[in-house]
C-alpha positions in Angstrom: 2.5 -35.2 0.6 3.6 -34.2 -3.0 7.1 -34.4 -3.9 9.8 -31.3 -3.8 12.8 -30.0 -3.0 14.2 -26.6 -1.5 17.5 -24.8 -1.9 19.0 -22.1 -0.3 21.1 -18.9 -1.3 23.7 -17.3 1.2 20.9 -14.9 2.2 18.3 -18.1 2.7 15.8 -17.3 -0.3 14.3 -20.8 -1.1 14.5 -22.1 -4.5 11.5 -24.4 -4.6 11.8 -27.8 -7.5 9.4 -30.0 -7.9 7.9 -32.6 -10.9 4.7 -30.7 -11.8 2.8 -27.8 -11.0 0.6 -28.6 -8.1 3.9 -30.3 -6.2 5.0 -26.9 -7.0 2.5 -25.0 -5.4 2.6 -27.2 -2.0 6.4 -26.7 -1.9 5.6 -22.7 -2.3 2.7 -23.2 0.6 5.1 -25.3 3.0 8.3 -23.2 2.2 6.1 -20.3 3.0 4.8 -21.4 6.5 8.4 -22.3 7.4 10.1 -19.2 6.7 6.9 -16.9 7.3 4.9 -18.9 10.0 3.7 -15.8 12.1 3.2 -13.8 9.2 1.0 -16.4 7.3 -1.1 -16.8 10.7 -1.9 -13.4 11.2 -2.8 -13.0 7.9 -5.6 -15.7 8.1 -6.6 -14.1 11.0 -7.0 -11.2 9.7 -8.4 -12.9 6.3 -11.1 -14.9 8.6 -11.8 -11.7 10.3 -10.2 -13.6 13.7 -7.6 -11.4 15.1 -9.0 -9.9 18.1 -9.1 -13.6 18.8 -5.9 -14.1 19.0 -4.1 -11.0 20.0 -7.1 -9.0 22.1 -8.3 -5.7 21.8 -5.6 -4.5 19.6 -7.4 -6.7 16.6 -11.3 -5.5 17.0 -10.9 -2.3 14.6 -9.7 -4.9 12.0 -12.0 -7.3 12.4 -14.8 -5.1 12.6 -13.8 -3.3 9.1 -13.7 -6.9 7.9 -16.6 -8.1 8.5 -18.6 -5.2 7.4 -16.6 -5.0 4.1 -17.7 -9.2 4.0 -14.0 -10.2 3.1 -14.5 -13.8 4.2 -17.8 -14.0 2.5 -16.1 -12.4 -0.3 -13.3 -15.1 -0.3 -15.2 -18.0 0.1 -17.5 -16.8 -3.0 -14.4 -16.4 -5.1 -12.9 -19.9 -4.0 -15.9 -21.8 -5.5 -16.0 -19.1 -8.3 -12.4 -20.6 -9.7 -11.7 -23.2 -12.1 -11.1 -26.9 -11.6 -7.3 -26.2 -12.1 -7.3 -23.0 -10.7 -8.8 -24.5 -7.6 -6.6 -27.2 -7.4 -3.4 -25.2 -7.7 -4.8 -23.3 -4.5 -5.8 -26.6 -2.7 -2.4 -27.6 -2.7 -0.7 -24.7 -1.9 -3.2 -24.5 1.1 -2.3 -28.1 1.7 1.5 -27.4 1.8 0.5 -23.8 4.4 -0.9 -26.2 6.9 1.8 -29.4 6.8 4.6 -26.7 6.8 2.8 -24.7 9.9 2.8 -28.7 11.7 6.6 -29.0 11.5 7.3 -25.3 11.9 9.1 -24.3 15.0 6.4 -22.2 17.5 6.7 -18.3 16.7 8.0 -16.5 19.4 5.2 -14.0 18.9 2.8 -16.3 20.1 5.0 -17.6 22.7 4.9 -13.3 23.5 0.8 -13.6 23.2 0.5 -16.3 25.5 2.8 -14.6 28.2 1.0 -11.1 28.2 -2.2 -12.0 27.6 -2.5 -15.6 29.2 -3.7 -18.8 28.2 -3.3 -20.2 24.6 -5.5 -20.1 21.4 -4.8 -23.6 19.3 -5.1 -23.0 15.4 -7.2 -24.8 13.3 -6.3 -25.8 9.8 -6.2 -23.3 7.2 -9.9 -23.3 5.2 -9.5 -24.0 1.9 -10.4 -20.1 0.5 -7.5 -19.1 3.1 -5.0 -18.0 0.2 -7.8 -15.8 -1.5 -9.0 -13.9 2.0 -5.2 -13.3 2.3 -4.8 -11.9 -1.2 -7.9 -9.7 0.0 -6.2 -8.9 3.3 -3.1 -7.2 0.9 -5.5 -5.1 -1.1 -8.1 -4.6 0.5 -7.5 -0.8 2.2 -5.1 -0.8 -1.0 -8.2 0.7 -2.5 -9.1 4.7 -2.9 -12.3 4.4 -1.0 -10.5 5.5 2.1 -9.2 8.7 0.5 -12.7 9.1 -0.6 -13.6 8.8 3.4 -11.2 11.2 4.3 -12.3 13.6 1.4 -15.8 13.9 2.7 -14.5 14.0 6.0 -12.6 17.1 4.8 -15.8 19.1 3.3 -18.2 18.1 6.3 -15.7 19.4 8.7 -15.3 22.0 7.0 -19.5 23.2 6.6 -19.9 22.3 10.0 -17.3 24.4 11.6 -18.5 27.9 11.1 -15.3 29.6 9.7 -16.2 31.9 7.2 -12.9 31.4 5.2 -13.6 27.2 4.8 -17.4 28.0 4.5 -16.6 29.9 1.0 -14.2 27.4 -0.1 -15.3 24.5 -3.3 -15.5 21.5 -1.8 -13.4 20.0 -4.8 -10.9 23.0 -4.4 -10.8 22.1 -0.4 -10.4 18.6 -1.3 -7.3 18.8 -3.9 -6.0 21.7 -1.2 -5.9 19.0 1.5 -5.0 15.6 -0.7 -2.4 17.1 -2.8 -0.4 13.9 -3.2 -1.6 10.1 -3.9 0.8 9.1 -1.4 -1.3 7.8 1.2 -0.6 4.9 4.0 -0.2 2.5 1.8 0.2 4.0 -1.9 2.9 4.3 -4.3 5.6 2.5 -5.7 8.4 3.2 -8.7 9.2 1.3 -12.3 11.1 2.3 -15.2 11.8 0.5 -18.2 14.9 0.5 -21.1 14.4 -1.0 -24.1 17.5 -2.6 -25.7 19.0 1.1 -27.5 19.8 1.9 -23.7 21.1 -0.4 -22.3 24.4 -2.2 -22.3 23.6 -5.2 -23.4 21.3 -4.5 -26.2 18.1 -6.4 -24.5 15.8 -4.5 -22.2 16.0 -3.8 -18.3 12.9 -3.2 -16.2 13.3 -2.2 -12.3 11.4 -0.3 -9.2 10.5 -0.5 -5.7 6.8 -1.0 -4.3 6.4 1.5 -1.7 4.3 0.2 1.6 3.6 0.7 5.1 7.0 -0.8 6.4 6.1 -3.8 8.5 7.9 -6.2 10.1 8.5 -9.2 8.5 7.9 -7.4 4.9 4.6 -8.2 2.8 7.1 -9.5 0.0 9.0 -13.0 -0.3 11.8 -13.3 -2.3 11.4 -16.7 -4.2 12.1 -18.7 -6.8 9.6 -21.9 -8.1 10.6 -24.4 -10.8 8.8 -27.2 -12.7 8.7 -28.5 -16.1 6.3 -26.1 -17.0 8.0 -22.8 -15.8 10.9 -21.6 -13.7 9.8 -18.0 -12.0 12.0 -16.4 -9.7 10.2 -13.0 -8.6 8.6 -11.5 -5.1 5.3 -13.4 -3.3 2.8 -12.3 -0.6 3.1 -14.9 1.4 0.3 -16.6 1.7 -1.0 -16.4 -2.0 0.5 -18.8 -5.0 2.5 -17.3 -7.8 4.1 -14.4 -8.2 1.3 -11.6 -8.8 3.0 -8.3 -9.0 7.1 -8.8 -9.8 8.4 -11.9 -11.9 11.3 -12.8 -14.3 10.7 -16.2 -16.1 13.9 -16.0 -18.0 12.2 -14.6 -21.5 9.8 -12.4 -19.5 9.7 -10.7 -16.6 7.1 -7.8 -15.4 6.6 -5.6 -12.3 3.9 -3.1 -11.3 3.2 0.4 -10.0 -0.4 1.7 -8.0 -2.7 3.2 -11.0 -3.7 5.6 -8.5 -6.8 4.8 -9.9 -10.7 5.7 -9.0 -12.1 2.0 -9.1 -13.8 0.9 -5.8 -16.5 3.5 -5.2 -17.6 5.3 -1.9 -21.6 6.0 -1.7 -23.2 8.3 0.7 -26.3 5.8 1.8 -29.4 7.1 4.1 -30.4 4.0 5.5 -33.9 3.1 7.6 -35.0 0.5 9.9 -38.3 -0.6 10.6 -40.0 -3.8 12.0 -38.9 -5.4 8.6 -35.6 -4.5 9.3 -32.8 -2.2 7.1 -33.8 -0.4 4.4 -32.2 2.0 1.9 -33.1 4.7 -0.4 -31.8 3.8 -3.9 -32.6 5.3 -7.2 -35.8 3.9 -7.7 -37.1 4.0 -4.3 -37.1 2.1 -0.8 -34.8 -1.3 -1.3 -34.0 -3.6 0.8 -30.5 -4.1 2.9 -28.7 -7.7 3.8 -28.0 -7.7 7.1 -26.2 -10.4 8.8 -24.5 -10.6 12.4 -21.2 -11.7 13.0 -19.8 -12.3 16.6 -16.0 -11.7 17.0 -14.1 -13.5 20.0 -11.6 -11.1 21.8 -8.9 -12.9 23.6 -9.1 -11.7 27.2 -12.4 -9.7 26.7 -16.0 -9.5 26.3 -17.5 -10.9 22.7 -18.2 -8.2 20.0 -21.3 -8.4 18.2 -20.4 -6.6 14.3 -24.2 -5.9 12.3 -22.6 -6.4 8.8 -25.4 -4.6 6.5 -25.0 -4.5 2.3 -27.2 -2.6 -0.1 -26.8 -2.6 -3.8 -24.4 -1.0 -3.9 -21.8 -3.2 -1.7 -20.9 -3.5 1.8 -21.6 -0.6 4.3 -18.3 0.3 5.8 -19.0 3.0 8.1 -22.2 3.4 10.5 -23.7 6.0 12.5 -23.6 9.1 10.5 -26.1 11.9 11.4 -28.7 12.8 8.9 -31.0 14.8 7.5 -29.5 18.4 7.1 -30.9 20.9 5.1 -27.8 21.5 2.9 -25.6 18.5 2.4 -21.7 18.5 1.7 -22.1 18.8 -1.9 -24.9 21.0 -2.2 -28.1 18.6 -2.6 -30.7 19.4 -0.6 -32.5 16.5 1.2 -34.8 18.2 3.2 -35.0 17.2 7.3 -35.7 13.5 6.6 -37.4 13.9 10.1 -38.1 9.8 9.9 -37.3 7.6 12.8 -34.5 5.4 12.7 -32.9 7.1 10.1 -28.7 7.6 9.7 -26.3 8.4 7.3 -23.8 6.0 6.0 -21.0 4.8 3.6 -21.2 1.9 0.9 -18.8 0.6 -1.1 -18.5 -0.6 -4.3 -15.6 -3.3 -4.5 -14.7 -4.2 -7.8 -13.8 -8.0 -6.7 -17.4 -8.1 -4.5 -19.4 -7.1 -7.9 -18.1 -10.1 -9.5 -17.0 -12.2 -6.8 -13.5 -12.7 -8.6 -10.2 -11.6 -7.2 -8.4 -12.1 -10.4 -6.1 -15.4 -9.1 -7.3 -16.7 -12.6 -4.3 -15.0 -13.7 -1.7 -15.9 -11.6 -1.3 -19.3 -13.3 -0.9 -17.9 -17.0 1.7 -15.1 -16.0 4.0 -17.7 -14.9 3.6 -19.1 -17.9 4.4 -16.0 -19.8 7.5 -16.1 -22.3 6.8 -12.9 -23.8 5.9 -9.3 -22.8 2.8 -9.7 -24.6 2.1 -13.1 -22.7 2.2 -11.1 -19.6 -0.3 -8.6 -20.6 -3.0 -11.6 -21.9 -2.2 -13.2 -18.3 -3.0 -9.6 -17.0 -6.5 -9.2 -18.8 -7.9 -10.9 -16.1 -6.5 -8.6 -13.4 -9.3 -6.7 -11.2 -7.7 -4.8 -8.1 -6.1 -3.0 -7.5 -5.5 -1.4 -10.7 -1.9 -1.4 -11.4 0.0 0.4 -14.0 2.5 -2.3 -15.6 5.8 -3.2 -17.2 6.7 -5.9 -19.3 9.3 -6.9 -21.1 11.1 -9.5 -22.5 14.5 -11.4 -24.3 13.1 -10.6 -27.4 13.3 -6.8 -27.0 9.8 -6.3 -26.9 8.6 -3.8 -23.8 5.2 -2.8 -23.2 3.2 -0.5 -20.9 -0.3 -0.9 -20.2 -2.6 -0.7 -17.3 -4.3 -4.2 -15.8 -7.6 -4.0 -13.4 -11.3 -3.0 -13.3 -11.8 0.8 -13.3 -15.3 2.6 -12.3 -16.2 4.6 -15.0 -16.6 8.0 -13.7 -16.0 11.7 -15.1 -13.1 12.9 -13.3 -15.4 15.4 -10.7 -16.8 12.2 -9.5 -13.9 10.4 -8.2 -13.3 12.6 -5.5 -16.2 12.6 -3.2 -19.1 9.7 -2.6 -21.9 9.1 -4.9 -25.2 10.0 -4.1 -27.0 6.1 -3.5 -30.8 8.0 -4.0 -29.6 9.8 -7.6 -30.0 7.8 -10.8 -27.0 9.7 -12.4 -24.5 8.4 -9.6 -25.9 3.9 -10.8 -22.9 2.0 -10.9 -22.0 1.2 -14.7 -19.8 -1.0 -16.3 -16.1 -1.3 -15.7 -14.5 1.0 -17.9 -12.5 -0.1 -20.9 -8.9 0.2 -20.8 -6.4 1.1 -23.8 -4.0 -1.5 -25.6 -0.8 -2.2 -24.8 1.8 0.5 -25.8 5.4 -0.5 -27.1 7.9 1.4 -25.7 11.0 2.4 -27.8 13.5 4.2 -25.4 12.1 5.0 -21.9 8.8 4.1 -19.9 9.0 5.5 -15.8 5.5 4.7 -13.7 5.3 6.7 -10.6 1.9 7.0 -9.9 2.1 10.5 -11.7 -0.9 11.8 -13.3 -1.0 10.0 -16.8 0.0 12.2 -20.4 -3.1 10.8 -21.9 -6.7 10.4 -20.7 -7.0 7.1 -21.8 -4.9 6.2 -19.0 -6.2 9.1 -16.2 -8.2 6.6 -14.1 -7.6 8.8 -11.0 -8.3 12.2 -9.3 -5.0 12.5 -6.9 -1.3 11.5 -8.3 2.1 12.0 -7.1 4.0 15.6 -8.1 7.8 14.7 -8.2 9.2 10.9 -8.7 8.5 10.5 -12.1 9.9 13.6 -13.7 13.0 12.5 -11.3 13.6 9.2 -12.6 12.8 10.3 -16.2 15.3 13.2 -15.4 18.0 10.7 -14.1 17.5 8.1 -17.3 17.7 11.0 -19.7 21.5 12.1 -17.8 23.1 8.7 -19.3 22.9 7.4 -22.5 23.6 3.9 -21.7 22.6 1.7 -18.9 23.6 -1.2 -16.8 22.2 -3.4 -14.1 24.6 -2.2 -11.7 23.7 1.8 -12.4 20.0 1.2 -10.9 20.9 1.8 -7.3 21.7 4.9 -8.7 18.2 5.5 -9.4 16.8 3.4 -6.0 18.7 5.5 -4.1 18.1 8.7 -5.7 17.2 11.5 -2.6 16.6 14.5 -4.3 13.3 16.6 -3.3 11.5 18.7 -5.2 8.9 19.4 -3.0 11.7 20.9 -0.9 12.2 23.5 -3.2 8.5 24.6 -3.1 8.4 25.1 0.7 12.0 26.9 0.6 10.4 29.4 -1.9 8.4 30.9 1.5 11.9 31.5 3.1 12.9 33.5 0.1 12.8 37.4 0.8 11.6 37.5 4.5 12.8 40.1 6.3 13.1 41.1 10.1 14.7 37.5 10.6 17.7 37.5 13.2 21.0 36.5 12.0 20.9 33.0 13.2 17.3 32.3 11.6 19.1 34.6 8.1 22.1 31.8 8.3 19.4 29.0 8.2 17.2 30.0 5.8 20.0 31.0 3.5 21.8 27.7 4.3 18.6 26.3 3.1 18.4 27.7 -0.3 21.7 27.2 -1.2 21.1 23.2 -0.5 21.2 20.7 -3.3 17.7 19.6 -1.9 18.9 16.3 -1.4 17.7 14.3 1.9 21.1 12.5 2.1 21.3 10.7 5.5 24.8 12.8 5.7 22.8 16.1 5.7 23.0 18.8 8.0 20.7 21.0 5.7 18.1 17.7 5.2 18.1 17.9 8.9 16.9 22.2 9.1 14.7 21.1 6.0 12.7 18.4 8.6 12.9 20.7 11.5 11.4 23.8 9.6 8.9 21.5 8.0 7.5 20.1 11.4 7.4 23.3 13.2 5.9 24.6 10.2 2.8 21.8 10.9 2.9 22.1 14.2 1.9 25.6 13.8 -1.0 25.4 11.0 -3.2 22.7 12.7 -3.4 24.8 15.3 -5.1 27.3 12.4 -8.6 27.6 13.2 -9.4 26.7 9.7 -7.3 23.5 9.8 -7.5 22.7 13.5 -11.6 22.3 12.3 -10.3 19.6 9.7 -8.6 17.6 13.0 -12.7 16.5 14.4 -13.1 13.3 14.8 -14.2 11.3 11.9 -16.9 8.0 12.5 -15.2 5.4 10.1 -13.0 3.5 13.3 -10.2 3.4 14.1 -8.7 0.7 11.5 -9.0 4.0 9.3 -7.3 6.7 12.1 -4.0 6.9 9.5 -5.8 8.0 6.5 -6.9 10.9 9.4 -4.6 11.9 10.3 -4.4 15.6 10.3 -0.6 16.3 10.8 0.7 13.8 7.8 -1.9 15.8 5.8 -1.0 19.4 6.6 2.6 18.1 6.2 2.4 17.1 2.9 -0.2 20.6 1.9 2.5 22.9 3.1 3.1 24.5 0.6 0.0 25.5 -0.4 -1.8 25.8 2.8 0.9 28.6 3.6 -0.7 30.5 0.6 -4.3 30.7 1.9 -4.4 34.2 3.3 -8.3 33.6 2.3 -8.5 30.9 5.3 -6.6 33.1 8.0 -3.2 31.5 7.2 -0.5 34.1 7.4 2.1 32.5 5.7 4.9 34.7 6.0 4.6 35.2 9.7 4.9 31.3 10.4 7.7 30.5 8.5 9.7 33.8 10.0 8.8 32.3 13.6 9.9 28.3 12.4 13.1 30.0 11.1 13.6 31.4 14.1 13.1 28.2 16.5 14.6 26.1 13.9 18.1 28.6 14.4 17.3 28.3 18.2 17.6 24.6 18.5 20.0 23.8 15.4 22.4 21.3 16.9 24.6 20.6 13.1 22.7 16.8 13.3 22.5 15.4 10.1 19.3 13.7 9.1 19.7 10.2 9.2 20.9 10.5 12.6 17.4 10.8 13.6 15.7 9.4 10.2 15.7 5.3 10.9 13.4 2.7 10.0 9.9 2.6 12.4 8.5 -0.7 11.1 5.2 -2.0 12.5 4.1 -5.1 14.2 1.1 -7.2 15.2 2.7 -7.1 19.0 2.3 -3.2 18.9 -0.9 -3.2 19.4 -0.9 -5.8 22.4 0.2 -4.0 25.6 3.0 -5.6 27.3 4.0 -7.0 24.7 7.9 -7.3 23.4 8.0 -5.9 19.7 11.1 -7.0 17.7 13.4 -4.2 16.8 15.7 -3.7 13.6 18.8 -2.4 13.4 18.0 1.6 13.6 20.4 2.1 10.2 20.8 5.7 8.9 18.3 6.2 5.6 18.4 8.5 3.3 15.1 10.1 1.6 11.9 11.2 2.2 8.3 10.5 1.8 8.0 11.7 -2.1 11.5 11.1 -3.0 12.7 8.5 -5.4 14.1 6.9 -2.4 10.7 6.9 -0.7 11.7 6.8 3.1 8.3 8.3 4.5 7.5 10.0 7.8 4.9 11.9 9.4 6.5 15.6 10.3 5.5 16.9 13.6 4.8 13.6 15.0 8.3 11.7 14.3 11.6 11.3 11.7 11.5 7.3 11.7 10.0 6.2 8.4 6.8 4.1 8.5 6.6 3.2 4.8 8.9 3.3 2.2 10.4 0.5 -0.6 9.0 -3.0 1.1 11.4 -4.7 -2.4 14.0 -3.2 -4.7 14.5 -5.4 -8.2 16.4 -5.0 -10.8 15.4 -7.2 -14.2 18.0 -8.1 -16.6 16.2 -10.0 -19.7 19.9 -10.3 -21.3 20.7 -12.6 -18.9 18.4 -13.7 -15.8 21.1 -14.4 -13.5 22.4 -10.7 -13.6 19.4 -9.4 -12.1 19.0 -8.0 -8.6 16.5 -7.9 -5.9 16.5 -6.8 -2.0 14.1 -6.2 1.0 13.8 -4.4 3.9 14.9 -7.0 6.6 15.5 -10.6 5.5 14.1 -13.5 3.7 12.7 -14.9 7.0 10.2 -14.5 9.7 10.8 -11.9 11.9 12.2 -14.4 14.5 15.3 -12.8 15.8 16.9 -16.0 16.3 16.9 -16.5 12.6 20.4 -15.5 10.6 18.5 -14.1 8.0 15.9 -11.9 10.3 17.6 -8.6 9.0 20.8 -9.7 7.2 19.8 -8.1 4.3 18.8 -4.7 6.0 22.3 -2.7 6.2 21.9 -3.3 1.9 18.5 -2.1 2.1 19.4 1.0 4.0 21.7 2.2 1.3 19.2 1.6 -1.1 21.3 -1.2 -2.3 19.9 -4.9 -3.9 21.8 -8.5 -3.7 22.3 -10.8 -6.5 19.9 -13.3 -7.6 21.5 -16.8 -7.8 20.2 -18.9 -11.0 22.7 -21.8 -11.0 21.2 -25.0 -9.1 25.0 -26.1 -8.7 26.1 -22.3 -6.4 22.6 -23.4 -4.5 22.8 -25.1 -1.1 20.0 -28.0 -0.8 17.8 -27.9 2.5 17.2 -31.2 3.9 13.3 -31.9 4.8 12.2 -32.9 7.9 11.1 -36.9 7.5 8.4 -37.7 4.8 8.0 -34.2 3.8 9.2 -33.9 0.0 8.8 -37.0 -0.6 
């Protein structure tokens, strides 16, 4: 036992004291356990590649991705890469996970497990590389390698579907058509910066909102950690040390956006095995392939046997490909590779496998930060994912600058996989990134495509929320911490606009579907939960998808893909065409008469137009482990109004055509004062706890969250409400 103490705010986020840092870091790891136990759990399951284990079927297409991407290999080979002090630090916290799971009440999730699915599965301590394969488990489809997987999917699709219009089409050109926005499953987030001459009190303010697949409980802790050395208050993963992404020391503080960067890279592998087992074909010939065999328990099933295969290039992530035609997807032509045992398949190139480092070398030196330039040396260590960032601190200094490891590829080879077999496609050395830049006035991150090309890491970016929030900072001349949630919850659409521009000018519409459409464009474009026109907007916008994937030349885009189903959402076809609509209903080239379907939406959109306002229908659709076990009673949320949309400032997203409730969206709101600490402002989704019902603070904080609001952050020990610890614990 090393010796702490916890305290409590009115909305239960722990203050953690102790004498010295690694007393810190076990308070952090028992804290954690206590307040997150099922969360922490299923993350080492899924970290250990174990959750089909515990929760049946519904874990196999993780743990099959796992294994064959070698995340607890990777892991363990970055625990015993660390430092002596660096290891420590994560020994105790790891110490601290496992004596706070011993005294934590049993989850009702398992309690949920056991009923449905019978019998019990005890849990072992946590290994000692735990906190690392859960770091992993946060990042690890965090990555653009999927997009990459759907990209290819995209132009094979496409050359195997025999319509003339996608036959003629670049494959780059189809690509972009069909990825217009970097907001994918799990991308995106906001941050803005004011230096000092905006702000009210003369020092700067940073704030944002990481934006998430909305899961229940949310993949940030609110928490504050003190010793000698440092006192941090900031958002965790629980499960990890430190504060990686959003932190206020007191002189500094920092938070991040998603780069949208090109760093892990997909390759297109032909692979071969013999009596000697795998091979591959690599750029100077036949080389040979790792293979190692994994077997995965699955609670209530039959055992799963995973082949986990690696060439040079990384782990092979998807199997079963077919080779060998005489054209391929970009134009090279292979020939009929007519040998046996031959098949196609997909290799990645993980940044933190090359080098067997996940960057938690830094973790220890940004809370250690007193300056914005202390936070970007703590960041120079950084490796993925690559994160645009903000710092700033009480000296008025505020600095952009990007932190991670970036492949080093021309910008027409970050959207498709890299030929294994071509010398030109070798990986190279991480690219170099550019220096710090102060900012004087105004710095927004939205994962927008960068002014300069010393920051353009990427292929895909986000149209809309940057120019908003620059758009909103440039309206007032001075700012305050309490004029943020005017930016948080900021709803206006411009990718509304585009799509309205197709309703402009049709003719032959009857007078109900005329009212709507010129309802429509006379609309402020704002997806207010009080909205009637927010609500047409969604309706024409899903009949609008439900009628292109039926397109032939978009319907051939919907075959099914070969990477698993862990990968189904980066897929899936509707979200897609939803967020290409306005394009798509330009391509007259590819069949798509545009005018004709959005006369016939207008018209069924008049038909069923009921004066509903949007957030009648637009509420929060969080996901859970339980979903995926049938039988099984998921916890449920308060279904609040919301305002916003998928690409709005207030980033509430859905998936039009299938449903309204919004699966990802701002998992943390903060708010950074560096005038004064204690002024500053933070939120989540539900509540500092587990996602216990039972618990008071399960979703307290949700009716703030839902009006994009934040709640204060309490600094003074004294307004702080000590916890007592069980016996011997803290002690």
């Amino acid at each position: 036992m090393m010796p702490f103490e916890v305290f409590r705010d009115d909305w239960g986020v722990p203050h953690v004291r102790a004498s010295d840092e690694p007393a810190l870091a076990y308070g952090q790891g028992w804290v954690t356990a206590r307040d997150r136990t099922w969360q922490v759990q299923t993350d080492r399951w899924r970290a250990e590649g174990r959750l089909a284990e515990h929760i049946g079927d519904g874990g196999i297409a993780w743990d099959v991705v796992a294994h064959r991407l070698r995340l607890p290999d990777l892991a363990q080979r970055a625990y015993a890469a660390l430092g002596d002090e660096d290891r420590a630090w994560v020994d105790a916290y790891t110490a601290g996970v496992d004596a706070g799971l011993a005294s934590a009440p049993r989850p009702v999730e398992v309690d949920e497990l056991d009923r449905v699915l019978g019998g019990t599965t005890p849990d072992d301590p946590w290994p000692a590389w735990a906190p690392l394969g859960v770091f992993l488990v946060a990042h690890a489809l965090f990555s653009t390698f999927p997009r990459v997987l759907w990209h290819d999917h995209v132009v094979r699709s496409a050359r195997a579907s025999g319509h003339a219009g996608l036959a003629d089409v670049d494959p780059l050109e189809l690509v972009r058509l069909l990825d217009p926005a970097a907001d994918g499953p799990t991308s995106g987030s906001n941050a803005w910066a004011l230096h000092g001459t905006r702000t009210g009190s003369g020092m700067p303010l940073l704030a944002g909102d990481p934006h998430r697949v909305l899961e229940l409980p949310g993949p940030y802790q609110q928490i504050r950690l003190a010793c000698p050395e440092y006192d941090v208050l900031g958002l965790a993963f629980p499960g990890v040390p430190g504060l990686p992404h959003f932190g206020h020391t007191g002189t500094a503080a920092w938070g991040i956006t998603n780069a949208a960067a090109h760093a892990a890279e997909l390759y297109r592998e032909m692979l071969l095995r013999d009596d000697d087992g795998w091979q591959a074909f690599g750029p100077h010939g036949v080389e040979p392939v790792t293979a190692t065999t994994v077997h995965v328990r699955v609670r209530g099933g039959e055992p799963l046997t995973v082949e986990a295969l690696e060439t040079a290039r990384g782990p092979v992530v998807v199997r079963g490909m077919p080779p060998g035609r005489p054209v391929d997807q970009d134009g090279v032509v292979t020939g009929a590779l007519p040998r046996a045992g031959l098949e196609e398949a997909r290799s990645v190139r993980l940044q933190a496998h090359v080098d067997a480092d996940l960057g938690l070398a830094c973790l220890r030196p940004l809370l250690r930060a007193r300056t914005a330039h202390d936070v970007a040396a703590a960041l120079t260590g950084w490796v993925d994912p690559v994160n645009r960032v903000l710092a700033a601190d009480s000296g008025g200094t505020v600095l952009t600058f990007d932190a991670g490891r970036v492949a080093d590829r021309a910008p027409h080879d970050r959207l498709l996989s890299l030929r294994a077999w071509d010398p030109a496609h070798a990986p190279r050395p991480w690219r170099t990134l550019a220096v710090p830049r102060e900012v004087t006035d105004v710095a927004v991150d939205a994962n927008e495509r960068p002014a300069g090309a010393d920051r353009d890491h990427g292929s895909v970016y986000a149209p809309d929320r940057a120019a908003r929030i620059a758009h909103l900072l440039a309206g007032r001349p001075v700012w305050r911490v309490a004029d943020m949630g005017d930016v948080h919850g900021d709803t206006h659409w411009a990718g509304a606009g585009r799509l309205l521009r197709h309703t402009a000018g049709l003719d032959g519409l009857s007078p109900a579907a005329a009212a709507v459409r010129d309802r429509l464009l006379a609309w402020d474009l704002r997806m207010d939960a009080s909205s009637v026109e927010a609500a047409l907007l969604a309706d024409l916008r899903a009949v609008l998808v439900t009628r292109l994937v039926e397109e032939p030349a978009v319907r051939a885009l919907g075959a099914p893909h070969v990477a698993g189903p862990a990968f189904d959402a980066w897929f899936g076809l509707r979200g897609r065409v939803g967020a290409a609509l306005p394009a798509l209903l330009d391509r007259a080239d590819l069949g798509v008469d545009g005018p004709a379907h959005v006369r016939a939406a207008l018209e069924e959109v008049a038909v069923r137009a009921d004066g509903s306002t949007w957030g009648a229908r637009h509420t929060v659709l969080p996901a859970h482990v339980l979903a995926d076990v049938p039988g099984a009673a998921v916890p449920v949320v308060p279904a609040l109004p919301l305002g916003g949309d998928q690409d709005t400032v207030r980033c509430t997203g859905t998936v039009p055509g299938m449903t309204d409730g919004a699966f990802r969206g701002s998992v943390a709101r903060w708010v950074w004062d560096l005038q004064d600490r204690s002024r500053s402002r933070w939120g989540v989704p539900f509540g500092s706890s587990s996602g216990d019902p039972r618990s008071p603070h399960f979703a307290d904080q949700h009716p703030t969250w839902a009006v994009a609001g934040t709640v204060e952050v309490v600094t003074d020990w004294a307004s702080l409400t000590p916890e007592p610890l069980p016996t011997g614990v803290g002690e």
